[in-house]
N, C-alpha and C positions, 0 to 999 in steps of 0.2 A: 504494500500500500504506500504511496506516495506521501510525504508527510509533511506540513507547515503550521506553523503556530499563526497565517493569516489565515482569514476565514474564505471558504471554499465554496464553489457548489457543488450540490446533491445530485449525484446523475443516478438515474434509476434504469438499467436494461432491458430490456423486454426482448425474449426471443422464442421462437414462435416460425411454423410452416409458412412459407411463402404463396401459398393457393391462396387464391381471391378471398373465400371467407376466411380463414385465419388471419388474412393480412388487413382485410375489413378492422376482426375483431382486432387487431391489437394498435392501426388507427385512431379507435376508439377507445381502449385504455392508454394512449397514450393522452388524450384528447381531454378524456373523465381527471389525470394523474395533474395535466395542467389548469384546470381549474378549478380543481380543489388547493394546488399549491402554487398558483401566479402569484410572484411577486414575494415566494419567501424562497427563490435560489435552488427552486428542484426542478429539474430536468429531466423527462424520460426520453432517451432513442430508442428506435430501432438498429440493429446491426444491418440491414438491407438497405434502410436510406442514409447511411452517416458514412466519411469517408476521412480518414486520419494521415495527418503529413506532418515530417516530423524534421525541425532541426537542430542541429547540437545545444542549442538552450532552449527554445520552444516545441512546444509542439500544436497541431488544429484541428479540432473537433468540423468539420465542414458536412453543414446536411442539406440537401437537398428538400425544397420546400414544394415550388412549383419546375415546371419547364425551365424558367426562365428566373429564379429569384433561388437564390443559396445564401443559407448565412455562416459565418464564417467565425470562431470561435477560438482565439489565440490561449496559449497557458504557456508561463515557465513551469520548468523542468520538477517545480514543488508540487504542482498542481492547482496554482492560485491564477485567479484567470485574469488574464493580460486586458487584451480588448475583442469587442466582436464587432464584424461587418457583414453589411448585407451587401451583396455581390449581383448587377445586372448580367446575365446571360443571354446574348443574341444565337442564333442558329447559326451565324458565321464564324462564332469564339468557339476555340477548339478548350473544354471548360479545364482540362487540367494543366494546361498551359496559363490561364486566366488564373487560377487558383494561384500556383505557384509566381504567378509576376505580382499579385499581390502581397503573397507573403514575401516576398525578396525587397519590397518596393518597404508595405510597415514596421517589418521587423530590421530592416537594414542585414541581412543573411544571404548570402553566396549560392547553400546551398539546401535544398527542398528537395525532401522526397515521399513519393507517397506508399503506405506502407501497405501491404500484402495481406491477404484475408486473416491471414493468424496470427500477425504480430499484430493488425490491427481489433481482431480480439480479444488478445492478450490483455494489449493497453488497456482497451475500456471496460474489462473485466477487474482490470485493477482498478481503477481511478475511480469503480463504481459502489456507493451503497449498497445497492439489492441489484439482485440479479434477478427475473421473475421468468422461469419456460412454461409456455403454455402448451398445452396438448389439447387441443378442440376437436381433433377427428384422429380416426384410426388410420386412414390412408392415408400417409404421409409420405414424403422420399425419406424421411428418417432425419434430415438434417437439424431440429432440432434437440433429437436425443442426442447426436454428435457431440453437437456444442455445448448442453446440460454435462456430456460426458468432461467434453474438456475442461469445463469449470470445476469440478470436481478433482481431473487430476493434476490439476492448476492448486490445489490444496485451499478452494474459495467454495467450499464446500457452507459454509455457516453463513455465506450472502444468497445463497440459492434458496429458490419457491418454487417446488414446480408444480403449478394448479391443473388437473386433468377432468378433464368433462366423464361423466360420469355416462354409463351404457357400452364402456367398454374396456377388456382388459388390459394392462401391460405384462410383460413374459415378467417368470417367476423369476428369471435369471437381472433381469434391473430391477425387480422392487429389493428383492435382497441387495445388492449393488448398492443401490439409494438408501436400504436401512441402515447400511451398516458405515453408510459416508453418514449418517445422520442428517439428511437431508431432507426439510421441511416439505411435507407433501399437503396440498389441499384439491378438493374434490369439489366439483359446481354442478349444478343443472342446467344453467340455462346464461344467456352472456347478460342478461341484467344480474344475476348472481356473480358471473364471476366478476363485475365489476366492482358488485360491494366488496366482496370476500379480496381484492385487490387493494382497493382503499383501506379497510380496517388493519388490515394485514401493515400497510404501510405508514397506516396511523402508531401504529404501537413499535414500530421498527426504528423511524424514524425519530420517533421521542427518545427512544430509548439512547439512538448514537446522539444525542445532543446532551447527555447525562452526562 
């Protein structure tokens, strides 16, 4: 974990199947997470819209918002956040070119690089609160369980939630896996539940790291 005695923001993960409705559903808690917490420094991404670049003292949280509007999220190296921008996107700008001339241009830095799906999991698995995998259907390509997995043997086992829609099973060989990382499991019925069961979850999580 990243450490400073300045004060930080709360980034919350959410990771979750990339099919239409799962990605609907986690949209939407990301949507419910921002406002219930606008304006006290908690953040939810997804891992599918956020893109990490990284320089010897900085590094940039960059998410895609629309086609054409990205915002842009500077940190040093402690984890206390520099500056953000919101960045215009034409169909002519080639965007990771655009990305990086900005950061070479604010930070006064030589050198920008954008980081690779697992280092750029890594990072935000560290720098984050809670980590929350959703399981909304059975048919999945699996890559959410991947990424629950690599959290796990990333030893961030005690930031992980993994909440699973209820009507179907998971193998006996990951719930054992998942007991014995100790690994918080809750169960929903329906996505106005798992919303509550998200927020409460986070209400109590969240107080607790500010203790």
């Amino acid at each position: 974990m990243l450490e400073s005695s300045a004060p930080k923001l709360t980034f919350i993960l959410l990771l979750g199947s990339y099919d239409l409705d799962t990605k609907t559903l986690l949209d939407l808690l990301k949507r419910k997470i921002a406002e219930k917490y606008g304006g006290e420094g908690v953040f939810a991404f997804l891992l599918d819209e956020l893109e990490i670049y990284s320089t010897k003292e900085y590094f940039a949280l960059v998410e895609r918002w629309t086609e054409e509007r990205i915002s842009v999220h500077t940190f040093h190296r402690d984890g206390t956040l520099k500056e953000s921008y919101d960045l215009e996107i034409t169909k002519e700008k080639i965007i990771d070119e655009a990305i990086k001339g900005l950061l070479r241009k604010e930070l006064d830095v030589k050198e920008v690089t954008k980081l690779p799906v697992l280092e750029k999991l890594e990072l935000i698995m560290k720098i984050s609160k809670e980590i929350l995998v959703i399981r909304d259907r059975e048919e999945t390509r699996g890559g959410e369980i991947a990424e629950l997995i690599y959290c796990i043997m990333s030893g961030l086992s005690e930031k992980v939630c993994f909440f699973k829609k209820e009507g179907f099973m998971l193998s006996s060989m990951l719930m054992e896996f998942l007991d014995k990382q100790r690994v918080v499991i809750r169960t929903y019925r329906n996505h106005n539940d798992l919303v509550d069961s998200v927020l409460r979850f986070l209400s109590y999580r969240l107080s607790q790291n500010q203790t």
